[in-house]
C-alpha positions, 0 to 999 in steps of 0.5 A: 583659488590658485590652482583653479585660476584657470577654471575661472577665466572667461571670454567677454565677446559682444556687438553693439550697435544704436541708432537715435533720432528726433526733433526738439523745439525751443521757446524762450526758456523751454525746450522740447524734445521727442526721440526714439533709440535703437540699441542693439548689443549681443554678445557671449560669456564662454569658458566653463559652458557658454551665456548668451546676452542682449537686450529685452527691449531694444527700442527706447521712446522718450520726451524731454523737458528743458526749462533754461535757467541761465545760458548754460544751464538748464532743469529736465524732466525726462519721461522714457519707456522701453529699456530704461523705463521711468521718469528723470529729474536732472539739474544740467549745467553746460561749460 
């Protein structure tokens, strides 16, 4: 409402930091791939008393399944656990 605009407003303030590493291996039409990520975000939401935010799982283990239909395009099956827990399906095209 107009007179309360200024009650509403809040201040977004974060950090953000990742770190990823691994390995992939191909054969003919099949890659492979293992990998590990760190992601670290912290922040703060404040006017009208202060949140904090940040990630419950910050680390990220997965292995993915590449199988290459063409040059440039591929099928994956992604399999993670950590932050973004589950499996992936993903039709891929590369230009």
């Amino acid at each position: 409402s107009g007179a309360d605009d200024e009650d509403d407003e809040k201040d977004i303030g974060w950090t953000q930091s990742s770190f990823e590493l691994g390995l992939n291996l191909r054969f003919s039409r099949l890659r492979v791939a293992a990998y590990a990520t760190y992601q670290n975000v912290d922040g703060d939401i404040s006017g009208g008393g202060t949140e904090v935010f940040e990630l419950d799982e910050p680390l990220t283990r997965g292995v993915w399944f590449d199988y290459f239909v063409e040059d440039t395009a591929f099928v994956r099956f992604e399999f993670v656990t950590g932050g973004r827990s589950g499996g992936y399906l993903s039709f891929v095209r590369r230009y």
